[in-house]
N, C-alpha and C positions, 0 to 999 in steps of 0.2 A: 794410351789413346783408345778410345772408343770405334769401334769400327765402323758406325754408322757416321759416312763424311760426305754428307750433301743437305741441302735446305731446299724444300720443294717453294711452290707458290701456289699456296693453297684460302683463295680466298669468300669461295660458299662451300662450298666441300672436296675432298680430295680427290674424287674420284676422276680427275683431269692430268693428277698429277697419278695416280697408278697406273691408267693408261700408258701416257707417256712413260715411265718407267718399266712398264712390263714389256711393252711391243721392242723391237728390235730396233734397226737403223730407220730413220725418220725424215722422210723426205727436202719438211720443212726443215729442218731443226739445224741450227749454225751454232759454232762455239765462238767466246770472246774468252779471250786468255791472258795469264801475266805471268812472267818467271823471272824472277830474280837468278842472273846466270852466271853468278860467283865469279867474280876477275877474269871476265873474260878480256884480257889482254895479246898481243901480238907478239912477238918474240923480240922485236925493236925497239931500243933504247929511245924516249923523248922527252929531249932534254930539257922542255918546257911543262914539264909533268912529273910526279913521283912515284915514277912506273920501274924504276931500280929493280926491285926483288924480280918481275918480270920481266928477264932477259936471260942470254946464255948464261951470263959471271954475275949475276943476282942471288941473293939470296935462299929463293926458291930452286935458281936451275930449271926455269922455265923455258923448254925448247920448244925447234918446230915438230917433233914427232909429240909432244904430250899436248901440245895448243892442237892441232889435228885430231887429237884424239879425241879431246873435251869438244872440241866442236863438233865431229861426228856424232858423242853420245849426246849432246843438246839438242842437235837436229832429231834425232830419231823419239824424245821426250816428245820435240813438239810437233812433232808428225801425229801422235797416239792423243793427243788430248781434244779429247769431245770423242773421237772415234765410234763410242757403242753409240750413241745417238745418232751421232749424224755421218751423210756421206763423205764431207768433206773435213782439208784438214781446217784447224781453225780459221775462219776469216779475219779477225784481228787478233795479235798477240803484242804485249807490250811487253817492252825486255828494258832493265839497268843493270849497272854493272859492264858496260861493253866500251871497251879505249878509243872506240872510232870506226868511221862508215865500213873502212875493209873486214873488220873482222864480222861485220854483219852478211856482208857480203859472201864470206867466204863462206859463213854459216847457211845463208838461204840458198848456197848452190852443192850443198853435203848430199849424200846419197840418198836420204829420207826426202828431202825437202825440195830437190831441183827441179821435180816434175811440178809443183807448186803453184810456181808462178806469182812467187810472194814480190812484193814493193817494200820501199824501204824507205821510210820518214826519220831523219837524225839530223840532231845537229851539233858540234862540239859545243861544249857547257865549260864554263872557267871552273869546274872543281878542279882542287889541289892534286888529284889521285890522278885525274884524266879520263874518270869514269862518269860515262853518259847513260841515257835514259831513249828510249827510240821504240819505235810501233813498225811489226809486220804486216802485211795486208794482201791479202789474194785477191788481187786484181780484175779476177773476173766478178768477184763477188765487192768490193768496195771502190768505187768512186774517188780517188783522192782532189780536195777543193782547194783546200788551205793548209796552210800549217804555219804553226811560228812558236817561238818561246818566251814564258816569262819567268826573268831571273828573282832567284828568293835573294835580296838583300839582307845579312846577318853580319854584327862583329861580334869581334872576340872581346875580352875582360879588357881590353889596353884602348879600345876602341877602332882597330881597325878591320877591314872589312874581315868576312872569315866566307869563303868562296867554297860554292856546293852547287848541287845538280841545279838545272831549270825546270818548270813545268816546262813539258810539252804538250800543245794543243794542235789536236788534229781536226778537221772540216773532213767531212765525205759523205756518199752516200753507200748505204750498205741496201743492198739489194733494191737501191731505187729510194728509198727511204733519208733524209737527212740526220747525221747526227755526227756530237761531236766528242771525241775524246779525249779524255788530258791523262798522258802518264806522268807519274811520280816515284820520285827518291828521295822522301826526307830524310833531315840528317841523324845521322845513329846515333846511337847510347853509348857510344867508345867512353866514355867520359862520366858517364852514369848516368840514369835516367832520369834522373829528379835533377840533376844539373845540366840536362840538355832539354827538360821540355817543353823551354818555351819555345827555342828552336822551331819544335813541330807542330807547337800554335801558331806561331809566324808563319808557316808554309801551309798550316789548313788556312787562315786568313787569306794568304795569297791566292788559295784555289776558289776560298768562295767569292773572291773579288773577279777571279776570271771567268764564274758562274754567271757573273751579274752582269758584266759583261755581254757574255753570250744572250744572255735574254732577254736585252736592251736591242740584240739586234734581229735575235728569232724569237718569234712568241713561242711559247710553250715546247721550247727545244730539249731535246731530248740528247739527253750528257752522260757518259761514263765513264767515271773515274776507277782510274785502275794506278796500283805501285805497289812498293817497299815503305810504308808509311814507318817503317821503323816503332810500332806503336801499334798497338789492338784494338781490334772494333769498342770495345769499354774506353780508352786511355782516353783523357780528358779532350786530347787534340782535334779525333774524331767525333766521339759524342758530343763535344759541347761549341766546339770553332767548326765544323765541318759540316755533319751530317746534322739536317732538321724537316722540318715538315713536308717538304718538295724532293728529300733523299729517302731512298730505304738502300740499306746495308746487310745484306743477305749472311753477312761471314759474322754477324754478332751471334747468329742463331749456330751456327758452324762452332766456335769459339765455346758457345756453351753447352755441346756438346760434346767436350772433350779434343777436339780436332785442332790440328796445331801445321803450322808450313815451317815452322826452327825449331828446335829447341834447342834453350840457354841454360845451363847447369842445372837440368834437370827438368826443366818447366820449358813447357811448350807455351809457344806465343803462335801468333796470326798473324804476322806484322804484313804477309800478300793480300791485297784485299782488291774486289772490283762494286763497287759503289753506282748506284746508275737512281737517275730521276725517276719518280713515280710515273710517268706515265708511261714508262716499260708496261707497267701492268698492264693485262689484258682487257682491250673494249671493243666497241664499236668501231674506231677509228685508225686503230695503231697496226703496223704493217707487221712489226716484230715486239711478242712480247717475253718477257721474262718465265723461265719454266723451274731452274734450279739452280744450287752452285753446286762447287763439290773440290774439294781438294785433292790434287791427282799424287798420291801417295802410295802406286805400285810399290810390291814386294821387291822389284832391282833395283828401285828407288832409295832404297835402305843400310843402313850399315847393316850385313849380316850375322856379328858375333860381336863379340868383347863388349865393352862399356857401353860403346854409342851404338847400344844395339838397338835397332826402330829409327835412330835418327836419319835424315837425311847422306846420303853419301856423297860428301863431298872432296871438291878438288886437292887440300892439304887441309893438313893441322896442323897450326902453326906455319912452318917450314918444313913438314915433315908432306910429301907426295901420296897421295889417295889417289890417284889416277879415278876418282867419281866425276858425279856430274856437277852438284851444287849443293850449298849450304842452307837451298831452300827447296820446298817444294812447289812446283806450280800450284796456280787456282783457275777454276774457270768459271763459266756461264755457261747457259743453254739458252737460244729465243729459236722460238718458235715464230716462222713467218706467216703468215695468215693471207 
């Protein structure tokens, strides 16, 4: 990978975005974030879920000293992102991957994080695994209005349903401002990617319907979309069901410069992505605009040696215990308030 892992907004010349790059901590400047937080599960069996490997007599040997642990080193990840920019920690973060409201809970009140004063948006989703999708929020800096979810309806080859995460859609006002965000978890490549993609046509479908939505009810609302699209700013799902003339997708320019949040035997993907309406760009009018991305890919973020060395340090492999954080790396934004 290339070391250069950020995308400025550079739209008559750059010299707005060197600025803000060179100067220090910045007043204005707020981060929106998304991390994919690799099973994070509870140490309690439910039996309404296929949460087996995560338990005491599970497969992994998932206990309460290593669930503490991963949650501590999450919390201190998302303590640090947007940091050189700005004063605070991020204003929104979107998280999948997590079994239920407590273990969010128990994350937003970890050592990095309790002074925070993050909120918490989740809801149980009927996936098979028990794994949801939910948005953090520091309360003095966002407004929560609304929220709710919409489920992606899929079957399987037999035609019966085949049960996976929901969008979640958030209402708020961020610094006074209205907007709205939808986190996502399409569904994965377990199965191979050309035999799961239409899967994640069907769920960018579903989002541009929740798009259309929104701006039947707000004129010229201001949306961003953040997840695990399981899929890369190129993959048909995005480019061609998803993002179009009222979207810009900052992580294509990311993507083609070598930067990657997984890698899969060998080949890094982008599958983290935060997506936001044109009118982030900066005008006349707009309270908060769009300044960078950047993929947060610290050096303790890493496997340090052997094979997976540069990858992600994650929680196991296989069944086999890593004591890391995740199998992805975060991504974020920068806006600038005005």
């Amino acid at each position: 990978m290339f070391n250069t892992n950020f995308v400025f907004c550079d739209f008559k010349n750059n010299s707005m975005f060197s600025y803000f790059k060179s100067k220090g901590k910045i007043n204005n400047a707020y981060t929106v974030a998304f991390y994919n937080l690799e099973n994070l599960f509870d140490t309690k069996n439910n039996p309404n879920t296929l949460d087996d490997d995560f338990t005491s007599d599970g497969r992994k040997k998932w206990s309460y000293k290593r669930y503490r642990r991963k949650i501590k080193k999450l919390g201190n990840v998302i303590s640090q992102l947007g940091i050189e920019k700005s004063h605070f920690a991020p204003a929104l973060v979107g998280v999948v991957e997590v079994e239920n409201q407590m273990v969010l809970k128990d994350l937003v009140q970890t050592t990095h994080l309790r002074n925070h004063n993050y909120g918490i948006v989740h809801y149980d989703s009927p996936d098979e695994r028990g794994i949801d999708v939910a948005l953090l929020y520091k309360k003095e800096l966002f407004e929560l209005l609304h929220s709710e979810t919409f489920p992606l309806y899929l079957e399987n080859k037999y035609g019966e349903r085949d049960y996976t995460r929901d969008v979640l859609m958030v209402q708020g006002n961020l610094n006074g401002e209205l907007v709205y965000i939808l986190v996502n978890h399409w569904p994965s490549r377990r199965s191979g990617s050309n035999e799961t993609e239409e899967k994640r046509i069907k769920a960018a479908q579903l989002v541009s319907k929740i798009i259309t939505k929104i701006n039947t009810e707000t004129y010229n609302a201001k949306i961003i979309i953040m997840g695990d699209f399981n899929d890369d700013p190129t993959s048909i799902s995005i480019k061609k069901h998803l993002v179009n003339e009222n979207l810009y997708n900052p992580m294509e320019h990311l993507i083609a410069t070598g930067n990657g949040t997984l890698n899969h035997k060998k080949t890094w993907h982008l599958f983290d992505q935060i997506i936001f309406t044109k009118n982030f760009f900066p005008n006349e009018v707009n309270r908060h605009s769009f300044k960078y991305a950047e993929v947060f890919d610290k050096h303790f973020l890493k496997e340090w040696n052997g094979k997976y060395k540069g990858n992600p340090f994650r929680t196991y492999i296989g069944k086999w215990y890593q004591g890391g954080f995740s199998d992805h790396f975060p991504v974020y934004i920068y806006l600038k308030k005005h």
